[in-house]
C-alpha positions as CSV (number, residue, x, y, z in Angstrom):
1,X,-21.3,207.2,62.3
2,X,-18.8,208.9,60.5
3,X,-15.4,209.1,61.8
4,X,-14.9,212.8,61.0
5,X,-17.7,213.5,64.1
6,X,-16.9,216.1,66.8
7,X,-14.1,217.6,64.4
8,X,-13.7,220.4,61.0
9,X,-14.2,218.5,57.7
10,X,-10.7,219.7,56.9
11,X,-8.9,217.6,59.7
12,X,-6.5,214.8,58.6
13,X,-8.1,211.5,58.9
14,X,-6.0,210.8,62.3
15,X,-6.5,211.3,66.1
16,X,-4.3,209.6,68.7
17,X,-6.5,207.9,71.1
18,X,-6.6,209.7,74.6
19,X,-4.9,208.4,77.3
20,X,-8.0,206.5,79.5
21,X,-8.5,204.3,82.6
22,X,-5.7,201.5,82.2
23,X,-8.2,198.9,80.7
24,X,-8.5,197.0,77.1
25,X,-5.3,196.2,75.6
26,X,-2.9,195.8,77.8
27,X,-3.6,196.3,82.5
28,X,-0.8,199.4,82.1
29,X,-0.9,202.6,80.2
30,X,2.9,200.9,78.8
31,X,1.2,198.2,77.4
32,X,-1.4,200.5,75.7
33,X,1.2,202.3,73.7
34,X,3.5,199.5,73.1
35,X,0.6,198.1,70.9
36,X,0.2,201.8,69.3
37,X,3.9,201.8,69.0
38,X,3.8,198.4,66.8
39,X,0.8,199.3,65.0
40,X,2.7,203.0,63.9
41,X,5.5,200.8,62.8
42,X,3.7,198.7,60.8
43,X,1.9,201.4,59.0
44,X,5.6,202.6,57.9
45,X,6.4,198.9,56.8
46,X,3.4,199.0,54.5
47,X,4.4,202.6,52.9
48,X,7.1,204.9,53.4
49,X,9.9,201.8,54.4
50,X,9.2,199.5,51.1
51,X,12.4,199.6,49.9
52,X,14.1,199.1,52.8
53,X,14.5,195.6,54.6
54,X,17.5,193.8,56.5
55,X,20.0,192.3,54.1
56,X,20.6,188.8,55.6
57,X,22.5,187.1,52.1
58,X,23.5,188.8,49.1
59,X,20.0,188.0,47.7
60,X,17.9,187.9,50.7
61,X,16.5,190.0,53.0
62,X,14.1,190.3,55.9
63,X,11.4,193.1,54.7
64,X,10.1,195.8,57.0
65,X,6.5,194.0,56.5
66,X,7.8,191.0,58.1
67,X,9.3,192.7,61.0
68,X,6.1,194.8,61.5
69,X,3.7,191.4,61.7
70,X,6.2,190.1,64.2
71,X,6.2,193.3,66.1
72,X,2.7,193.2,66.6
73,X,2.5,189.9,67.7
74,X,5.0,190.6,70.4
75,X,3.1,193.5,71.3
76,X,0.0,191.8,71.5
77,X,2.2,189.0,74.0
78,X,4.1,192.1,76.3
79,X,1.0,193.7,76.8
80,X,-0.6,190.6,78.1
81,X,-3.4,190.3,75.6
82,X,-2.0,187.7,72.6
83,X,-3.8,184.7,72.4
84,X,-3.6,181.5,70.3
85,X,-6.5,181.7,67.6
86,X,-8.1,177.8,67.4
87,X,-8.9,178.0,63.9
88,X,-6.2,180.0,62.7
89,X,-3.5,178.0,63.8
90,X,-5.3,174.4,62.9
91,X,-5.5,176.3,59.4
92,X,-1.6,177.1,59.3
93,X,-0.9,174.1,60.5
94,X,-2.8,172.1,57.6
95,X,-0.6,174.5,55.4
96,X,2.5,173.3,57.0
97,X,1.8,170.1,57.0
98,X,0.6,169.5,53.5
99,X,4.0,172.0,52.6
100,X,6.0,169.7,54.1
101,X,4.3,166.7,52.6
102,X,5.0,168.2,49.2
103,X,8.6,168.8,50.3
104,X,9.2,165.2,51.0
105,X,7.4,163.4,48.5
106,X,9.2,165.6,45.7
107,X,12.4,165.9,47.4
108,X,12.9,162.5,46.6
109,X,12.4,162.2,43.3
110,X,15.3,161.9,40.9
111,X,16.6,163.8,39.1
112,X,18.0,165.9,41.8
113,X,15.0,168.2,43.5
114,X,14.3,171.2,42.4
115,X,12.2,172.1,45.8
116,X,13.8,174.8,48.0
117,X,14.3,174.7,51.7
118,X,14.4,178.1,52.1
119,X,10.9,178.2,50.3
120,X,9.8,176.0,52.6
121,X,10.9,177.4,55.6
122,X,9.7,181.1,54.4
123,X,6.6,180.1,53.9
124,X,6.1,179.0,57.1
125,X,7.7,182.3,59.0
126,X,5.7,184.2,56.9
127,X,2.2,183.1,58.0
128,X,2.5,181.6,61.2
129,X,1.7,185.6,62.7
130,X,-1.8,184.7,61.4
131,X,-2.4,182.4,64.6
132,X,-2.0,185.0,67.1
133,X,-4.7,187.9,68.1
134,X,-5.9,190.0,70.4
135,X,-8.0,188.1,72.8
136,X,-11.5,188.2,73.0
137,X,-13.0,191.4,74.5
138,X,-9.3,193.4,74.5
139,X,-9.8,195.5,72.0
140,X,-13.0,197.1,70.3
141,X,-14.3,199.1,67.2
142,X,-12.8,202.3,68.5
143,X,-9.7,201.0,68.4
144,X,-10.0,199.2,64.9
145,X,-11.7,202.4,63.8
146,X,-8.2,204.8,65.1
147,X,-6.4,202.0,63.2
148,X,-8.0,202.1,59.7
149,X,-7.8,205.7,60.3
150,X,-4.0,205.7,60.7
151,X,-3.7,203.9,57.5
152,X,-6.0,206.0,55.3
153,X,-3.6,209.5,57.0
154,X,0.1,206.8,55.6
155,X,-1.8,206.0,52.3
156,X,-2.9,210.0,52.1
157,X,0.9,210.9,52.5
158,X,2.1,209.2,50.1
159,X,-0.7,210.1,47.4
160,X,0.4,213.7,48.2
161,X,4.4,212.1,47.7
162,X,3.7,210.9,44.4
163,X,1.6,213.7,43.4
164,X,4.5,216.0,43.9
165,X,6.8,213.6,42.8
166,X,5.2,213.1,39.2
167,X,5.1,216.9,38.5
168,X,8.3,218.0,39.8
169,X,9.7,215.9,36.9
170,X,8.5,218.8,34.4
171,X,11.5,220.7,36.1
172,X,13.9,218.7,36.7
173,X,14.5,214.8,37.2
174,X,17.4,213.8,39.2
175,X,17.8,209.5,39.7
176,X,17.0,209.7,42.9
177,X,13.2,211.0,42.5
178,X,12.2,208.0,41.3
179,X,14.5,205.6,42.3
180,X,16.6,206.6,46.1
181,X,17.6,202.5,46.3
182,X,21.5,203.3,45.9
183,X,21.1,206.2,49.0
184,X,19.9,203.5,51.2
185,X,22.8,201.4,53.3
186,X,23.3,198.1,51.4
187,X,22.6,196.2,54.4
188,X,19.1,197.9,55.1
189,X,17.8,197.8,51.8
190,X,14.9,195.0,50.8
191,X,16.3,192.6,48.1
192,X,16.5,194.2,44.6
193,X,14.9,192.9,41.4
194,X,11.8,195.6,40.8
195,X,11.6,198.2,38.3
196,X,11.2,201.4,39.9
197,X,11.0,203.3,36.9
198,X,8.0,202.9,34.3
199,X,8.4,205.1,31.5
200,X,5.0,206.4,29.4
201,X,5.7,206.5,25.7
202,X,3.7,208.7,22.9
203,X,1.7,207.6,20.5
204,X,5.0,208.4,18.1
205,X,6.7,206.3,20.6
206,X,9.1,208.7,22.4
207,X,9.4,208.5,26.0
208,X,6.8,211.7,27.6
209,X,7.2,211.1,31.0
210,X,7.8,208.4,34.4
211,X,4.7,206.9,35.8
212,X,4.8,207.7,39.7
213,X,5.6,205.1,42.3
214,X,4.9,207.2,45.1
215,X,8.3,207.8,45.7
216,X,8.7,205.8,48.8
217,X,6.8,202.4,46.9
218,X,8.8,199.9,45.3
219,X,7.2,200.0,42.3
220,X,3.9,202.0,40.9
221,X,1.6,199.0,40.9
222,X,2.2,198.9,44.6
223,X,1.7,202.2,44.7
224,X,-1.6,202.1,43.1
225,X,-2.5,199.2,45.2
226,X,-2.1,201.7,48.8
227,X,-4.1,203.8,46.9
228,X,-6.8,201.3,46.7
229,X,-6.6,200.3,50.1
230,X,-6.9,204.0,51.1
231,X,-9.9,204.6,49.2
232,X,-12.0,201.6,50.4
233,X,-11.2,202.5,53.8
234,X,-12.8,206.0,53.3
235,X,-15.2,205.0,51.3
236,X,-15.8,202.3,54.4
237,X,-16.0,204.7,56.9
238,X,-15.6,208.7,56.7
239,X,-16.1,209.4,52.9
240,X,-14.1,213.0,53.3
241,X,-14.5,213.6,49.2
242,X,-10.9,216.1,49.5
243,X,-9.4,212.4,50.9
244,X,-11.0,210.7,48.5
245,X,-9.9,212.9,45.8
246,X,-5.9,212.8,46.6
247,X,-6.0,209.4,46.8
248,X,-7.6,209.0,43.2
249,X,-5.5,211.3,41.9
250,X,-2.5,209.4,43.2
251,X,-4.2,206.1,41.6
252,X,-4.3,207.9,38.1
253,X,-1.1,208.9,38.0
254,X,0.4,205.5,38.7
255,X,-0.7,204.6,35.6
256,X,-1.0,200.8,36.9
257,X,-4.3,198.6,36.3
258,X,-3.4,196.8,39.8
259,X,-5.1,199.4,42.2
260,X,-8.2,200.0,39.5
261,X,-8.7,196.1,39.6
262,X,-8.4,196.1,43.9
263,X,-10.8,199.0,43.7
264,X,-13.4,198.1,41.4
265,X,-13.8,194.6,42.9
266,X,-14.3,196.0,46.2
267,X,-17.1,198.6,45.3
268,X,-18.9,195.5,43.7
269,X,-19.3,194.9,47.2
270,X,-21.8,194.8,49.2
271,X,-23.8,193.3,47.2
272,X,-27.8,194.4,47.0
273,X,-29.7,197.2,45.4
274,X,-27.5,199.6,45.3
275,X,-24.5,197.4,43.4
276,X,-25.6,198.5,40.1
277,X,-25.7,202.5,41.7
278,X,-22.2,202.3,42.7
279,X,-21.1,200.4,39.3
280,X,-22.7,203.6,37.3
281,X,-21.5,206.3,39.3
282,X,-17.8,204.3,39.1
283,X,-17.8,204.4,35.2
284,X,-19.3,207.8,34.9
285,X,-16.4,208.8,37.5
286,X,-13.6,207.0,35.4
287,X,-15.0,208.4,32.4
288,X,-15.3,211.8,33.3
289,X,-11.3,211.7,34.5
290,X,-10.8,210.2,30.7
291,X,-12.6,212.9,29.4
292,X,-11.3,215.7,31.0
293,X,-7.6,214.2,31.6
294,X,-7.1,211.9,28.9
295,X,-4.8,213.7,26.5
296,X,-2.9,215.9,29.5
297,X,-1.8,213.0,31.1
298,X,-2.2,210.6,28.5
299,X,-5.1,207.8,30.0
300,X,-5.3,205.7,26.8
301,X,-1.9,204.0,27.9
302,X,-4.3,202.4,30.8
303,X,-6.6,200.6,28.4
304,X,-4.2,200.3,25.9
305,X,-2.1,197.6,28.5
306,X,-5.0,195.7,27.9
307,X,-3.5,194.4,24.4
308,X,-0.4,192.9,27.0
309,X,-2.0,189.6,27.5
310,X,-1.7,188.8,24.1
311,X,2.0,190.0,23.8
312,X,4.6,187.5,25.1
313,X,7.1,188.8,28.2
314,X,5.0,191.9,28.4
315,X,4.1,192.1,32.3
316,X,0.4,191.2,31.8
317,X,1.5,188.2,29.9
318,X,4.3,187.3,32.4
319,X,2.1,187.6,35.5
320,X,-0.8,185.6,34.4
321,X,-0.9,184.4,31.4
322,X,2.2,182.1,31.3
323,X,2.0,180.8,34.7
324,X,-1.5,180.1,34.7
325,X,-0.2,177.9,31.2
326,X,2.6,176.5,33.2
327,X,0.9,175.2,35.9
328,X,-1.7,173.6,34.1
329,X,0.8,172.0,31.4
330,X,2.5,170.2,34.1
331,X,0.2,170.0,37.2
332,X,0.3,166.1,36.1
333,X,3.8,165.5,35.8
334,X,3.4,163.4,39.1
335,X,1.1,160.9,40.8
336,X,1.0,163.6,42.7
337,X,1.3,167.0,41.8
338,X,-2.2,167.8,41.0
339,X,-2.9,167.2,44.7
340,X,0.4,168.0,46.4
341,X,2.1,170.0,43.6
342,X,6.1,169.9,42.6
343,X,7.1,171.4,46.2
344,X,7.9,175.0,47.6
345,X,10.5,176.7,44.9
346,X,9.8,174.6,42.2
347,X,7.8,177.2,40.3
348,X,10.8,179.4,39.1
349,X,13.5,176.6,39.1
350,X,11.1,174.7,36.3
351,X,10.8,177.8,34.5
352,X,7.1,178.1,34.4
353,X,7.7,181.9,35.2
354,X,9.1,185.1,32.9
355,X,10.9,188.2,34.0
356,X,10.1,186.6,37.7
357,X,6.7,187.6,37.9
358,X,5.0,184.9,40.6
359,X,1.4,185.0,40.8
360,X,-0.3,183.9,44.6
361,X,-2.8,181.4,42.9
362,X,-0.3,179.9,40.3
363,X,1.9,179.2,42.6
364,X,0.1,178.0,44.9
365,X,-1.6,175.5,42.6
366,X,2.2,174.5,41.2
367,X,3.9,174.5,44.7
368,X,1.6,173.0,46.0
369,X,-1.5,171.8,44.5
370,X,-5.0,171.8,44.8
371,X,-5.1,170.4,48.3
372,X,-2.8,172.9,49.5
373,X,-4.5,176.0,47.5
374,X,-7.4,174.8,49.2
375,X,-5.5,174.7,52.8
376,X,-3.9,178.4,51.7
377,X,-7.8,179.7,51.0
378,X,-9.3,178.7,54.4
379,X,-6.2,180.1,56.1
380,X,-6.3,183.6,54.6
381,X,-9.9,183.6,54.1
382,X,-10.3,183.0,57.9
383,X,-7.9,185.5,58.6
384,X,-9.9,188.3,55.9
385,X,-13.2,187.4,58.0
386,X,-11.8,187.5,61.9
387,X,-12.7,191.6,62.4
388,X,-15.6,191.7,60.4
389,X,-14.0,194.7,58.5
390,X,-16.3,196.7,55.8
391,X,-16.6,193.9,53.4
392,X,-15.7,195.9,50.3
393,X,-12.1,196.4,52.3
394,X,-12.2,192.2,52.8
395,X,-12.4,191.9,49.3
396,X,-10.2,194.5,48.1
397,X,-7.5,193.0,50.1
398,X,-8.3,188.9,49.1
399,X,-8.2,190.1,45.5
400,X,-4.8,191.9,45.9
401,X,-3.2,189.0,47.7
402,X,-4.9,186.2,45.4
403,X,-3.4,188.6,42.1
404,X,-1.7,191.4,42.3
405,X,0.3,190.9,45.8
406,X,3.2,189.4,44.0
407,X,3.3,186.1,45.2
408,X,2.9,183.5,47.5
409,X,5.9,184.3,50.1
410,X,5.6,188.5,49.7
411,X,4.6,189.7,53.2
412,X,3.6,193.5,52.4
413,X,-0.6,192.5,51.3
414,X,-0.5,190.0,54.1
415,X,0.8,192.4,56.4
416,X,-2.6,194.8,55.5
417,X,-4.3,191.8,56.2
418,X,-3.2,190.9,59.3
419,X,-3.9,194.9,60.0
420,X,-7.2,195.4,59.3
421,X,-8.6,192.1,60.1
422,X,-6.4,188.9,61.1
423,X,-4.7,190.7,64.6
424,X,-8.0,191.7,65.9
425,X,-10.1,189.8,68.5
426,X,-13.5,187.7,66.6
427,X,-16.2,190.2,65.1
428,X,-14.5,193.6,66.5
429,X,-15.2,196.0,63.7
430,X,-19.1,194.5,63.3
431,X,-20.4,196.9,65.3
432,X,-18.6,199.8,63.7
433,X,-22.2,201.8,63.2
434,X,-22.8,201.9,66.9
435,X,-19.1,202.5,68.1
436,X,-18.4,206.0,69.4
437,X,-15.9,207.9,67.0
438,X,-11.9,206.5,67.6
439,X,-11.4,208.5,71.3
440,X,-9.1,205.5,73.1
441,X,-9.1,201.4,74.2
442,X,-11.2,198.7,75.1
443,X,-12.0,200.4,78.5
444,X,-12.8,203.8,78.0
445,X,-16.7,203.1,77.9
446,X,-18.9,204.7,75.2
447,X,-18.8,208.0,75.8
């Protein structure tokens, strides 16, 4: 059933659930919108607050994702309805444990460690918000439904942000368009080391125009990346071609192969007879937008990144082809390292990164080897799987963390995760077809 039911085709993708019986999550209507309240706040973390963080050190800071998987935990726990997932937490805790093994065992090697404490430490904040859920039967696909819903109206925002953003540098282009970090408070802002600003060049090779980040995103391959989300969500459930449209047009003009690459392996998905359909109608699609766009807007700089593998400290290069190299060149320094790896921080400290580009599976594998990659895949792979989300969403969102999410201990992918699937009680959205369009909680009976 389509989530646009019972309202205009022109509606925004978003409908606060009605106030109902005090039932589902939470016993009190305070509860109820306490868990709203988080869930709104975590929706911001994810788009509009990227930049922003709390400054704890000079170089570290606590990011808005972070705070918004905590949130909802402790919303889940005030209204009453949190519980202790089995498999989750037996999953974080092999993580732990093997992280700390790794810690130990190379921690006392000489010459001095080059493991990190504050790696190790990070890590484990970071993902122990995977353990807790709603409990069974607190929640249900209404609920989850008003929720995906939410996110598709944040990611159509800041589509319509960048849109606007990348045209109104034909007329003028103060910093701030494209970069607002220096407006922010130094001791809200989310640690600093992105470029903001990609520039696309001519064929001549003079500088045309700024790719958009969306404004608000840290950088446009994040950008692109929301834009992904958003369209497998619609595509998922209401399929409103004007949504759909915004958010692709946002996609193209981030000129970043990290959303294209989310996207197309999740319309791979599901897989059966109509795989091959979707496939076509994705390359006609993307070739029609070459076709009719190209030259505006410039599309051949999108395949033309292609040739960046090949080209040392380019960004393609520095995010997977040198520490994929890396890791393999020394995953046998050690006894140990194929199994256990050189311990949490090493990657960067042994220099098996450029330009500080940290891939999830290389450094997994070099942190902590192939018994804790293997610990790190049944953790988030559990935690993909508990809602029984659309599975083209599922795998747009493993693919992003696995390699495009930045790395290992970057909370903003893991944060959509633990939105869309992790948080929610076992098998919620699986019954999606049958649910009655987003009206309230667990409680308010099919109407």
């Amino acid at each position: 059933m389509s989530l646009s039911a019972g309202r205009p085709a022109w509606q925004l993708p978003l409908q606060w659930p009605q106030a109902t019986a005090p039932s589902g999550v939470g016993d009190s209507l305070l509860g109820e919108r306490l868990f709203k309240a988080a869930i709104l706040f975590a929706m911001l973390a994810f788009t509009v607050l990227d930049r922003f963080g709390l400054r704890v050190t000079e170089s570290t800071s606590i990011s808005t994702s972070l705070m918004a998987m905590y949130g909802l935990a402790a919303a889940m726990v005030t209204a009453g309805v949190a519980e202790l997932n089995v498999r989750g937490a037996a999953a974080y805790l092999a993580v732990f444990a093997i992280a700390t093994l790794s810690l130990m065992v190379n921690a006392a090697v000489e010459p001095p460690p080059l493991v990190s404490a504050m790696s190790f430490l990070l890590l484990g904040v970071i993902y122990a918000p995977l353990c807790v859920s709603l409990r069974q039967g607190a929640a249900g696909p209404e609920l989850w439904r008003w929720t995906v819903n939410l996110f598709t109206a944040f990611a159509l925002f800041v589509a319509a942000a960048g849109i606007a953003q990348f045209f109104i540098q034909f007329v003028f282009h103060p910093a701030w368009l494209f970069d607002y970090t220096p407006l922010i408070p130094e001791r809200l802002r989310a640690t600093s080391g992105w470029n903001t600003a990609y520039l696309i060049y001519a064929s001549t090779g003079e500088a045309q125009w700024t790719k958009s980040n969306g404004f608000f995103m840290r950088e446009p391959s994040i950008f692109s990346v929301v834009m992904a989300f958003g369209l497998l969500c619609e595509l998922s459930l209401a399929r409103r071609k004007w949504v759909m449209a915004i958010l692709a047009m946002g996609l193209v003009l981030s000129y970043a192969a990290s959303g294209l690459v989310c996207l197309a392996a999740g319309l791979l998905f599901p897989l059966g007879r109509n795989t091959a359909a979707r496939i076509v109608a994705f390359v006609v699609l993307a070739a029609g937008i070459f076709l009719l766009f190209g030259e505006a807007l410039n599309l051949s700089h999108l395949y033309n990144r292609v040739d960046e593998f090949a080209v040392k400290n380019s960004s393609a290069y520095c995010r997977f082809v040198y520490p994929t190299v890396a890791t393999f060149q020394q995953i046998d320094s050690h006894a140990w390292t194929a199994l256990l790896g050189h311990g949490p921080g090493s990657m960067e400290r042994m220099g098996a990164t450029c330009h500080n580009h940290e891939v999830t599976y290389a450094k997994a594998l070099f942190e902590y080897g192939l018994v804790g990659t293997l610990a790190f895949g049944v953790l988030v792979l559990g935690a993909l799987n508990r809602s029984a989300a659309p599975l083209r969403i599922r795998v747009g969102a493993g693919v992003t963390w696995v390699l495009l999410g930045g790395n290992l201990l970057d909370p903003p992918v893991l944060l959509f995760i633990y939105v869309v699937s992790a948080m929610w009680p076992k098998d919620t959205a699986r019954s999606l077809k049958l649910a009655a369009p987003a009206r309230g909680l667990r409680g308010a009976e099919a109407r």
